[in-house]
N, C-alpha and C positions, 0 to 999 in steps of 0.2 A: 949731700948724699942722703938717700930716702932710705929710710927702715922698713925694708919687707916683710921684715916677721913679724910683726906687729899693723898690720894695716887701719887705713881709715873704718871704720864701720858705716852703714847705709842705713839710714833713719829708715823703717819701714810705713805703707802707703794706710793711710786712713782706713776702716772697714767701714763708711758708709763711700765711700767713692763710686762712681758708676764705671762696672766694668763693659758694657755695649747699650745702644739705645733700644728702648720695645716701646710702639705706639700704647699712646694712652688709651685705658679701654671705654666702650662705650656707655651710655645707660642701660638695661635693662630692657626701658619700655619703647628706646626704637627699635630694637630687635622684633619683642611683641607687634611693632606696627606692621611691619615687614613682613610678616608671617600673616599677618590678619588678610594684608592685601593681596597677598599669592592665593592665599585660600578662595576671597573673594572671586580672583578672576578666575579660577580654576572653577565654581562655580558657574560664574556668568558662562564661561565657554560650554560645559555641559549642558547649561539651561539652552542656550544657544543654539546648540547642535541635537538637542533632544535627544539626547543618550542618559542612560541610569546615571541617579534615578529617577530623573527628570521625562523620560519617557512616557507619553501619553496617548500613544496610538495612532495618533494625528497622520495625515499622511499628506506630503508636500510635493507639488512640482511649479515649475516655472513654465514647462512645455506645453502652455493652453493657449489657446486661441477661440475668440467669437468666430460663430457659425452663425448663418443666416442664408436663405433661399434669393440667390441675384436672376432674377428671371430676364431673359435675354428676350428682347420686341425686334422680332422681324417682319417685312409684309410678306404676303402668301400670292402677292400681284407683283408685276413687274411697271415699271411708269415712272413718270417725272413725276415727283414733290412738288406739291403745289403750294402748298402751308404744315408748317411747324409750328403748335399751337402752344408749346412749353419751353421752359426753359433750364439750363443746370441746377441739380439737386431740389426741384420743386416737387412738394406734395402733392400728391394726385390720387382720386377716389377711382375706386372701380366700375368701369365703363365710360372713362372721361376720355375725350379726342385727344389723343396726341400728335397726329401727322395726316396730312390728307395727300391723295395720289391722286392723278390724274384722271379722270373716271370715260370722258368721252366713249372712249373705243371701247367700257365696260358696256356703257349705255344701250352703243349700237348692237352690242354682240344678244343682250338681251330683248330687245326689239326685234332681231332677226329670229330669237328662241319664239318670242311670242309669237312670229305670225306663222312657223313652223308648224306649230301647237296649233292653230286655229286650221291650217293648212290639210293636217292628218284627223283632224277632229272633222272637217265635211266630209273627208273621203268616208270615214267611219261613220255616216250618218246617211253615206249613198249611198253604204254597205246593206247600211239596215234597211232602207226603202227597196234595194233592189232585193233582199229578202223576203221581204212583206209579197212584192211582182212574181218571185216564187212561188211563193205561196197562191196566192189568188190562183197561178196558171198550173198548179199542183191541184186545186180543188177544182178547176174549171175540166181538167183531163180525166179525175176520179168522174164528175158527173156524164161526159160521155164516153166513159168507162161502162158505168151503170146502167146507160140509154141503150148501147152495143147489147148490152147482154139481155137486155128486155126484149131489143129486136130478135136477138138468137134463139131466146125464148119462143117467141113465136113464131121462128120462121122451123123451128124443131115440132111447134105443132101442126105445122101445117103440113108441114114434111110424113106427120103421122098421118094425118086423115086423108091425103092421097093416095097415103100407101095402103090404107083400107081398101079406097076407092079403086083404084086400077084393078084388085084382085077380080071384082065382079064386074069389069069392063063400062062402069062411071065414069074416070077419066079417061084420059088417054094418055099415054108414054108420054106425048111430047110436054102437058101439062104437068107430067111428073115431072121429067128434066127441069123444065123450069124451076118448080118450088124447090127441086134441089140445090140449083144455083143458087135461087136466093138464101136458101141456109148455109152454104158453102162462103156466099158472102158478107151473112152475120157472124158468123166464125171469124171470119178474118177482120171484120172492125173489132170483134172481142178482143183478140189478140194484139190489133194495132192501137186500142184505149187502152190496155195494160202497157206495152210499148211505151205510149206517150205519157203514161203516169207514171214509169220508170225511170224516163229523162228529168219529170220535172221535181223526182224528188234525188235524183242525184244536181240538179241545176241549184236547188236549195242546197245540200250539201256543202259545194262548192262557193256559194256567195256565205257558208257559217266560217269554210276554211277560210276561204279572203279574212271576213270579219277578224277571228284568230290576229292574224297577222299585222292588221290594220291596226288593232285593240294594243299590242305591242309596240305598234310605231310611235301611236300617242304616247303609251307608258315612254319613251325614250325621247320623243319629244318635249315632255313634261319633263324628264328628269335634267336634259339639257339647259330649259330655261331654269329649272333650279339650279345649277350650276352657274351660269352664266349670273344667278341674281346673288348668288354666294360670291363671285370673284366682284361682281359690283358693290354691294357690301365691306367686302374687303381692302377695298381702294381706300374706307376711311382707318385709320388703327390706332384702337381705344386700347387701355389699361387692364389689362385682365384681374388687375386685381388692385386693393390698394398699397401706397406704399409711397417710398421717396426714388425718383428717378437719381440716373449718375451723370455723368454727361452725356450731354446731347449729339450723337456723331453724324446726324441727318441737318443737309442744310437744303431750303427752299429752291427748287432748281435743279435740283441733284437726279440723276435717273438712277433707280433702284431697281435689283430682284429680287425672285421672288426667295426670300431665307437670307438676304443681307442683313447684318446685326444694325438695326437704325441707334438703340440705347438700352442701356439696362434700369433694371425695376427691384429694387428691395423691399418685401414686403418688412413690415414691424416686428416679424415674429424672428427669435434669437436664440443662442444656445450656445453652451461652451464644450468645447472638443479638449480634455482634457490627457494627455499620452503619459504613465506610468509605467514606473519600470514594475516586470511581471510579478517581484517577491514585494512590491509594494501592493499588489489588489488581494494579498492571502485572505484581508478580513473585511476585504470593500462586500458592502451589497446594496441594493436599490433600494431608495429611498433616507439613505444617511445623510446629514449635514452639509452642506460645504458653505467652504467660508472663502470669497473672491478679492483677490484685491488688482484694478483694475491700472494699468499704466498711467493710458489716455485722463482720469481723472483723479491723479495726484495718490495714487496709493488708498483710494478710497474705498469699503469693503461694501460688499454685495452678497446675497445669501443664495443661497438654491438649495437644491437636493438631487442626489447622483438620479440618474431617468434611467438608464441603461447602460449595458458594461460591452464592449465591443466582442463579436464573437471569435475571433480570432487575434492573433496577433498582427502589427500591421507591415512585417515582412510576407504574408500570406498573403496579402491584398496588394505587393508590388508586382508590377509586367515582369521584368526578370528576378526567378528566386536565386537565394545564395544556394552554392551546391558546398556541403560542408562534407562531401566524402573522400576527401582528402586525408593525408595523416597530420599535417598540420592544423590543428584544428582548436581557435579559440573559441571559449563561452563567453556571447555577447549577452547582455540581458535585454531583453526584448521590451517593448513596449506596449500596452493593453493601453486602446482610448476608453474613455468614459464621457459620457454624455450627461451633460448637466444643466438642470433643469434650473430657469432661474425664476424666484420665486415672485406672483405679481405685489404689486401692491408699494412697489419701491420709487421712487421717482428718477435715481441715477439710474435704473435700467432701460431708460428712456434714450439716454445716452450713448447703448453700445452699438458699436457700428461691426462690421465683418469683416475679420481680421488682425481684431486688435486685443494685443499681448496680456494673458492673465496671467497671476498664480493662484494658484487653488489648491484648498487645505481641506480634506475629505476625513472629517470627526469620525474614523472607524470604529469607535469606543461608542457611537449613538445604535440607534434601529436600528434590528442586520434580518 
């Protein structure tokens, strides 16, 4: 039988015993590291992003591209290719043969100008002789012009001294009638050598109007074989200028017209087309730095200087505008190109071809 009143007693628990576990704490100085390296990267990412206070002005796109003039060779003839004297992506000097056409029928067509020319050049030299034939029978009709009127002359004095005579019965009427006729018919040669020296200077006239006309045919005969010596010319087609061709789309054999694209022509000369958004040009102006770095040659930098700022933006310059008179109505930021000059004297510039992907970095903190 157990004694209730009196119970066992309960040794009680140690005071160092662990009443729950708590992880061990750390040191100090990896906390410190931890902290160093958040700072770091929070660093690097504003240095990175160029926000304060790392902000330097700089102004950055990816949206460039090389420019450069692709001059498209057409002939101005129509004809079979007879030779193609080049070949893809070769260097070619200005006024070097690149294709030859067919010339025959240019040939003929200038041979027929020539003898056209020679044709309207004798009429216009039988113009002139029959002027001169004019002439002579112009002066030949002025002199029996002048003979008519000598005889008029005299036969008006004869006319007087008869008519003295009759008064005192010297002559006789019938000897008047006469001398009258005969001044009746120096009158009338008078009047028929003006007549005839009337025709022969309207006869001149008319061989000057001919000439006129004549004088014109040759100008247009003359201009025809210039034409005709232009399209013969043209059967060969040189380089207008220098540069690297692209491919060759003309093959020997081939019948051409006239404005068929045969190949394209890049000259050396290059540029970058740079597009910025608008609150990025607040502090661009011409003549500032830029610094290029180019795809095609491994991230490699190139320098220039902005040339020009586009004068519009280049939604102004698309076939269909946005019509923003809507009520929905979001703010896009526009784009402003800049043209940029690259600067000589570099030998990767040598390198850039049309079309190919830059970034470019416009130091707006330099010249403004």
């Amino acid at each position: 039988m157990t004694d209730t009143a009196n119970p066992v007693p309960i040794p009680p628990e140690p005071d160092d015993a662990p009443r729950h576990w708590n992880p061990p704490k750390k040191p100090g100085i990896v906390t410190i590291f931890f902290a160093v390296l958040a700072v770091i990267a929070v660093v690097l990412i504003l240095w990175a992003w160029n926000l304060p206070p790392f902000t330097n002005g700089d102004q950055v796109t990816q949206n460039a591209y090389v420019r450069g003039r692709t001059t498209v060779i057409a002939p101005q003839v129509s004809g079979y290719v007879t030779e193609v004297t080049v070949r893809d992506y070769e260097t070619v000097q200005a006024g070097q043969v690149l294709a030859r056409i067919d010339d025959r029928i240019y040939r003929q067509r200038v041979a027929a100008a020539q003898a056209n020319v020679a044709a309207v050049e004798a009429s216009l030299a039988n113009s002139q002789q029959a002027r001169a034939s004019r002439t002579a029978a112009a002066e030949g009709q002025a002199a029996a012009l002048a003979s008519a009127q000598a005889q008029l002359l005299r036969a008006q004095a004869d006319m007087r001294r008869v008519d003295e005579l009759v008064g005192d019965g010297s002559v006789s009427l019938r000897e008047r009638d006469s001398t009258l006729a005969a001044l009746r018919a120096a009158e009338a040669q008078v009047n028929q050598a003006r007549a005839a020296g009337a025709i022969s200077q309207q006869d001149i006239r008319t061989v000057e109007v001919g000439r006129g006309g004549l004088e014109a045919q040759v100008e247009a005969a003359r201009a025809q074989l210039k034409l005709a010596e232009i399209d013969l010319s043209n059967t060969v087609i040189r380089a207008p200028e220098a540069g690297q061709l692209g491919e060759i789309g003309v093959r020997t054999g081939q019948y051409v017209t006239n404005g068929t694209q045969l190949l394209s022509l890049v000259p050396p000369d290059h540029w970058v087309i740079a597009n910025y958004k608008e609150a990025q040009t607040a502090h661009m102006a011409v003549g500032q730095p830029v610094i290029m770095k180019v795809d095609a040659l491994a991230g490699a930098q190139i320098r220039g200087h902005v040339e020009r700022l586009s004068p519009a933006a280049g939604s102004e310059f698309s076939v269909i505008r946005t019509d923003n008179g809507t009520g929905n109505f979001v703010k896009i930021p526009q784009r402003i190109g800049v043209r940029i000059r690259i600067d000589p004297g570099q030998t990767l510039a040598a390198r850039l071809r049309p079309g190919m992907s830059v970034e470019t970095r416009i130091v707006t903190r330099g010249r403004q």
